[in-house]
Each structure stands twice: as C-alpha cells, then as structure tokens.
matplotlib code that plots the C-alpha trace (Angstrom):
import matplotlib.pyplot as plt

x = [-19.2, -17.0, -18.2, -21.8, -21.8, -20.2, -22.6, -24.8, -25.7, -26.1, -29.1, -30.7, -33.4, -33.3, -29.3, -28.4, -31.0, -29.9, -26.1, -27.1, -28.9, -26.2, -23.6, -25.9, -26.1, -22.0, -21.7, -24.6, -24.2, -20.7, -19.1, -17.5, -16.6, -15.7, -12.6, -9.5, -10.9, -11.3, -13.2, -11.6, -12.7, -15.4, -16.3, -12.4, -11.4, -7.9, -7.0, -6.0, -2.6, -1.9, -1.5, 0.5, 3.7, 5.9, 8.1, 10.6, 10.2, 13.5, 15.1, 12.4, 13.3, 17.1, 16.4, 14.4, 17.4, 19.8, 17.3, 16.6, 20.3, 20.9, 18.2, 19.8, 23.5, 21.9, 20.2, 22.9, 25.0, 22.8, 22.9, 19.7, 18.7, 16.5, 14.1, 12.0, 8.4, 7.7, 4.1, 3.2, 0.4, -2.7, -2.6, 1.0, -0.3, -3.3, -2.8, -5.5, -8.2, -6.6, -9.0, -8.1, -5.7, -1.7, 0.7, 2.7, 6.9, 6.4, 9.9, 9.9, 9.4, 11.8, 14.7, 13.8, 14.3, 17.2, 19.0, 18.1, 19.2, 22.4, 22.6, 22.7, 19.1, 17.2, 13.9, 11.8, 10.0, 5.9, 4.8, 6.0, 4.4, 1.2, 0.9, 1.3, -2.2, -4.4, -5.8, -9.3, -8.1, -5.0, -6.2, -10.2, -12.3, -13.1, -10.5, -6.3, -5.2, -4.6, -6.4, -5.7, -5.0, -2.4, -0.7, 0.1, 1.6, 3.6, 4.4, 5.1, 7.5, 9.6, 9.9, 11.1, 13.8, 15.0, 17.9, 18.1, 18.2, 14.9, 13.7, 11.1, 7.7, 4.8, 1.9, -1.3, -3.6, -7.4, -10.1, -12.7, -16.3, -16.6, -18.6, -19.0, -16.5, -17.3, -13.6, -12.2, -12.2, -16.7, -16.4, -15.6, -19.1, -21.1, -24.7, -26.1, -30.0, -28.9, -25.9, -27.3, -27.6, -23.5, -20.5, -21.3, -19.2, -15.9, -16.0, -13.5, -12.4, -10.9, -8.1, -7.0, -3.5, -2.8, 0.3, 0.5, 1.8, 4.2, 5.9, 9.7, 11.2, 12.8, 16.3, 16.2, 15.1, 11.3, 9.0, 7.2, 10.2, 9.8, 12.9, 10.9, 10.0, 7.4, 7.6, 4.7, 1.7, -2.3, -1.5, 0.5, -1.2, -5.1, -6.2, -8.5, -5.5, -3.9, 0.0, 1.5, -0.5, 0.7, 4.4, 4.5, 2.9, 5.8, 8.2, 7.2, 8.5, 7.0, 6.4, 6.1, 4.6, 4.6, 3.4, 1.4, -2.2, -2.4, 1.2, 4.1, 5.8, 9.0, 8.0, 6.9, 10.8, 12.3, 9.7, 10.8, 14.6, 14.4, 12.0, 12.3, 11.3, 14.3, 15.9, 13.7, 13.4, 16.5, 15.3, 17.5, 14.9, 13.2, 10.6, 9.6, 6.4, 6.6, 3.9, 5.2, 2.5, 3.7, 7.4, 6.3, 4.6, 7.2, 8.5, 11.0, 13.3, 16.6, 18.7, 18.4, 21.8, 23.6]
y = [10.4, 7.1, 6.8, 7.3, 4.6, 2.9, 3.3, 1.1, -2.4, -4.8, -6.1, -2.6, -3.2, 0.9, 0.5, 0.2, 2.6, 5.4, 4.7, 5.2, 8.5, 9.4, 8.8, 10.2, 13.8, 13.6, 12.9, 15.4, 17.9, 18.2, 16.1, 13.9, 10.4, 8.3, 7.9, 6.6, 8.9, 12.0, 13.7, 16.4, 18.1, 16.5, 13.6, 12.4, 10.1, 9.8, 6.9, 8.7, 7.1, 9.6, 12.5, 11.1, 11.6, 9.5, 11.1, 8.4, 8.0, 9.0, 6.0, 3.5, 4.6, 4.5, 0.8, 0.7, 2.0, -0.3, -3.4, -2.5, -2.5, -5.4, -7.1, -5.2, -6.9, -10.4, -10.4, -8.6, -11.6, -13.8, -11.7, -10.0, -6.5, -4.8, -1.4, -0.3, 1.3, 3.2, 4.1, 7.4, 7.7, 8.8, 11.9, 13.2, 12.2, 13.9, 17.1, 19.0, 17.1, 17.4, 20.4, 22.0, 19.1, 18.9, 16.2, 15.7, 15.7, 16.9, 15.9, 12.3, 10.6, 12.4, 12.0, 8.2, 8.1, 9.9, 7.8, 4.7, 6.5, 6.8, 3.6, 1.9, 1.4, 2.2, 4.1, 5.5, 9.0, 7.5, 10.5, 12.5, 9.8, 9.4, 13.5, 14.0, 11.6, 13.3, 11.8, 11.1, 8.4, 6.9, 6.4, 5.8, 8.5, 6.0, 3.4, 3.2, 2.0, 2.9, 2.4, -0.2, 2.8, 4.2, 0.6, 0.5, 4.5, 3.2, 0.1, 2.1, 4.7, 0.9, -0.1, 3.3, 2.7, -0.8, -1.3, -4.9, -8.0, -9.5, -12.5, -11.1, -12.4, -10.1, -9.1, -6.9, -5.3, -5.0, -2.9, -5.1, -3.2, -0.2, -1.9, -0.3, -1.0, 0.3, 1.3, 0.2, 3.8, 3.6, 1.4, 4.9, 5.6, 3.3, 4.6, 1.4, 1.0, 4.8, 4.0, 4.5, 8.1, 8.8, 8.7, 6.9, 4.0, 4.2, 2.8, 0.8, -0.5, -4.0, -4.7, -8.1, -9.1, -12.2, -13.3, -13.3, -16.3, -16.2, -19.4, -18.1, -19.6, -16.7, -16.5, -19.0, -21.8, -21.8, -18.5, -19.1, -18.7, -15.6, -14.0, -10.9, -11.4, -9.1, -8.8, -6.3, -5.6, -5.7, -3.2, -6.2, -9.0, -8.4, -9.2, -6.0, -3.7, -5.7, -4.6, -8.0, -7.6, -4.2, -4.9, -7.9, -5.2, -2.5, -4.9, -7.5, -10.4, -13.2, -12.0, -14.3, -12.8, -13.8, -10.4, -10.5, -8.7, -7.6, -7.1, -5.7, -4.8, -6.6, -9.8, -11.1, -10.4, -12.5, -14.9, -14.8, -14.9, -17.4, -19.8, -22.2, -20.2, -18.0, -21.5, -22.9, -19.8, -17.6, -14.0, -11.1, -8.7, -8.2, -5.4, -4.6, -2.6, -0.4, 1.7, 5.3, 5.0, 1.6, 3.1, 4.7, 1.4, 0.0, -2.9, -5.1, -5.9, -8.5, -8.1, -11.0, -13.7, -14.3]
z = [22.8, 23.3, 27.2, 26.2, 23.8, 26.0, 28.7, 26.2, 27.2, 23.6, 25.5, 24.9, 21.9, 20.6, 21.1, 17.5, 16.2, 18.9, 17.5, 14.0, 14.5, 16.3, 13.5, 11.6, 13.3, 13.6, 9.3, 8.3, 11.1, 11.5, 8.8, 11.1, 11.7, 14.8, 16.6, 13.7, 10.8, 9.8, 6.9, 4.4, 1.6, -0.8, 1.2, 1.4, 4.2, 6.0, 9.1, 11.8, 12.3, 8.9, 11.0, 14.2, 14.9, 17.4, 19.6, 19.0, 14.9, 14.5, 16.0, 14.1, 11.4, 11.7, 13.0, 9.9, 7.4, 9.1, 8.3, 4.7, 4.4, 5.3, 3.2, 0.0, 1.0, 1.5, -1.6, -3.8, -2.4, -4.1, -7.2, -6.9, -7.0, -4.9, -5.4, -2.4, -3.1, 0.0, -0.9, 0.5, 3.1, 1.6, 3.2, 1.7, -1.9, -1.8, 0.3, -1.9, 0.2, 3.7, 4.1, 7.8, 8.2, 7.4, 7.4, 10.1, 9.6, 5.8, 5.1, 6.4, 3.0, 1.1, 4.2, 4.1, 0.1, 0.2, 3.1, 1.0, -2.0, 0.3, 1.4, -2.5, -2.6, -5.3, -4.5, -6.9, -5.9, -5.8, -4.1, -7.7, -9.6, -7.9, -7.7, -11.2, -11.4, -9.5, -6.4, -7.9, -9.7, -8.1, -4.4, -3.0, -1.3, 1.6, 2.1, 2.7, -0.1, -3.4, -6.3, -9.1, -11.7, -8.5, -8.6, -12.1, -11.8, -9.2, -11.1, -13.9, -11.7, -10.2, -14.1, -15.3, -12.4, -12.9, -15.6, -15.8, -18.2, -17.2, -19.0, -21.0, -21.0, -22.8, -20.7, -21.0, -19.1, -19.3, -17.4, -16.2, -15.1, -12.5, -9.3, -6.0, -3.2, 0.2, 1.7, 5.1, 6.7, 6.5, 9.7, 11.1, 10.2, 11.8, 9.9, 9.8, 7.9, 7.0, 5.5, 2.2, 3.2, 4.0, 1.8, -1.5, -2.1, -4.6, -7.7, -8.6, -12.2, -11.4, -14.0, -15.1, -16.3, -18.3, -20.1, -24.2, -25.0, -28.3, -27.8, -27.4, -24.1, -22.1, -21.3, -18.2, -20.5, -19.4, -19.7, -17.2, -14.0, -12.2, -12.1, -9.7, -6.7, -4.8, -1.0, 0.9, 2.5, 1.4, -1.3, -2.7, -1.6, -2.2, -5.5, -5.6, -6.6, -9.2, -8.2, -8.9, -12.4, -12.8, -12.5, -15.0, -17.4, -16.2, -16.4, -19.0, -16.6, -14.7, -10.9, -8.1, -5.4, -1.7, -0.2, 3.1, 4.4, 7.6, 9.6, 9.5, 6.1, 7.2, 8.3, 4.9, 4.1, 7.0, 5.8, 2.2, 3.3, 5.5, 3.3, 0.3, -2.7, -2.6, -3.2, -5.5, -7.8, -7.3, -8.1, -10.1, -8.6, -5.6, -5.3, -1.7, -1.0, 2.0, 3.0, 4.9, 7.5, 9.0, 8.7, 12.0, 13.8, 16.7, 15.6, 16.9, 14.0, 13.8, 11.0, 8.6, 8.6, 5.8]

ax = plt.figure().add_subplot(projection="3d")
ax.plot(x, y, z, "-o")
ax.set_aspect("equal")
plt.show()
C-alpha cells in the first residue's frame, strides 16, 4: 500500500479521493489503519511504537536508571524530594482492548519501578491505579494520552505517596462540558470528506482548577510560592489534560510547572536544573512525569553537575 500511494503524483486531481476510498475500504473492510497504528477491540486505537521492542532496551534503560539517580541526588542536595510518574503506555493499562495484540516485555514497567524503588526513588505503581479505573474513562479511544479523569487518578496515586510538609494552599476541581476531541492516532486514518464515517471522536470533559482563597499565608510567608515543581512531557504540559490542576487538587499546594510538549522526557529536566527558577523558587518537591513508551527512545543522556 505505502508504494502505491506513493506512486501518486499531488498534481493528480482524483488523488485525494482515490486515498480516501482507499482508507476507507482498509477501516470498514478490514478494521485497519495506516502504517503507526493499530486498531483493537471496540474501535480502540494503539501507536505502534506500543508494541516494539529494542534489541538494545536493556542498556537505555540502565543509562536511564543511572540518570534518574542522579537527578534525585542533585535535588535532595538542595533539599528537595523527588517522586517519578512513569505513566504506562496505553497499551499495558488497557490490555482488555489489545484484541489479537500483546504487550511487548510485560515486565518492563514493574523492573523499572522496582529499580527506582531500589535506587531511593519514590514511584508510585500508575499502571495499578489507572487499572482499578477502567480504561473507558482514564485514557481516549483515539489518541496517546490519557484522559483528564486518568490525570487526576494518577495525581491522586503521586499524592497518596508523598509524606511531606507542603505549604498548604486549598484547591478545587470542576468539570467543564463534554466536547468532541479528535485524538492524534486518526491521522492514521486518513478518511478525509468520509471522515465522518470512521471512528467517532472522544469526548472529553475538560476540568478546570482554581485556587480557594481563605486569606491565611502559607508556611513560606506568601501562599502563592510553589513549593512543587512539575517536570514532563505533553501529558504535563498541554492544558487539555489538566495534570498540573490535578496535582494542586492531590496535593493542596501551589505547582509550578515547566513541563515540555514534544521531546524527550529528560531534556525539560537538564532544562529545569540548569535554569533560573530552581533559584528563584527552591522547590521541596519535584514531580517528574515519564511516559514508559519514550523509556525505550535512544537518547543520548549526560548526567546533570552538581
């Protein structure tokens, strides 16, 4: 299929149409997407990547451990904690729609855990916590990431695990509206004028968190300090997923967060390590979202200085 379309010249006027029927007989005839997808059961869609495995993962992810390490002794020598959310693929939390497909290395997240577990880091077990949800609600049927109702169980899950004297500052939560989103893994399905005819659309239920102001300064003398930081990826740092939100309301405490979209999970750490606002606002907690699938991406890492 990929050298046929190929073959296609853009100058071709019944290009585009041909392409769409074509998706079309793949989704409706078959139930199956292009190349960097697949479909399981009830319309559910996994990225590819999910189900690799790299013949050399086990030295990434030592590399990985060693770098994570280090991170927890340069912080804890500035007196702040650190807790690590490695956020399951999509896949390993919601096996019951894999259909004919399986996981690859079904052990990897819980040997990761348990050698930062190991290592002094403190890890809390999402895959349990996002399992014990249900898939329906805590991750979308056509996109990555997780939902904003699987941010705040994994917020929840990081709160439950942290046992420290943070400044407290009340939060709440508040549903906003259901409204369609059309999820990142439909560019797989490329129905075009027909797209109306494929997968519906997820609906999401934005949520909104806002601070409840009482008036009482918080134990650093102004209430509105951050004394926890949060350091990841998109599932951190797009506003569709409310995870930032979600941990103020976990943790009742102001977060600053300087997660990234787009890249690596560790460069937004070197980032934060090496730039002013550890300075300017010296965190007790730092909170580190790591998705499992980019565990696996080859990355040339440096351990951070001092």
């Amino acid at each position: 299929m990929g050298e046929w379309e190929r073959g296609f010249d853009s100058s071709v006027p019944w290009r585009d149409a041909s392409l769409e029927t074509w998706g079309a007989i793949e989704w409706f005839g078959f139930r199956s997407v292009r190349s960097g997808a697949v479909v399981g059961v009830e319309g559910w869609m996994f990225a590819t990547e999910e189900f690799e495995a790299r013949p050399d993962e086990a030295d990434e992810l030592a590399l990985e451990l060693a770098f994570i390490e280090r991170v927890a002794e340069v912080l804890a020598a500035r007196g702040a904690a650190l807790v690590v959310a490695v956020v399951p693929t999509k896949a390993r939390a919601c096996q019951d729609k894999l259909g004919r497909y399986r996981v690859p290395a079904p052990r990897r997240y819980e040997a990761f855990r348990a050698a930062l577990l190991a290592r002094g880091v403190t890890a809390p077990d999402l895959v349990e916590a996002l399992r014990t949800e249900g898939c329906e609600t805590t991750f979308l049927r056509t996109d990555t990431h997780w939902s904003p109702r699987g941010a705040a169980i994994v917020a929840r899950a990081i709160g439950d695990a942290v046992d420290l004297p943070l400044p407290p500052v009340r939060f709440a939560t508040e549903p906003g509206p259901a409204a369609p989103y059309e999820g990142d893994l439909l560019r797989h399905l490329p129905l075009g004028r027909l797209q109306s005819l494929g997968p519906a659309p997820d609906q999401v239920v934005s949520e909104t968190t806002t601070r409840v102001e009482t008036g009482a300064a918080d134990l650093r003398g102004s209430s509105s300090s951050p004394a926890v930081t949060l350091v990841g990826t998109s599932n951190s740092f797009e506003g569709n997923w409310n995870f930032s939100g979600a941990l103020k309301q976990a943790l009742q405490s102001e977060v600053l967060n300087v997660a990234e979209g787009g890249g690596s999970p560790f460069a937004p750490m070197l980032g934060y390590l090496d730039g002013a606002e550890i300075d300017e606002l010296p965190p007790k907690l730092v909170i580190w979202e790591i998705p499992e699938l980019q565990l696996t991406a080859s990355y040339e890492l440096s351990l951070p200085a001092s």
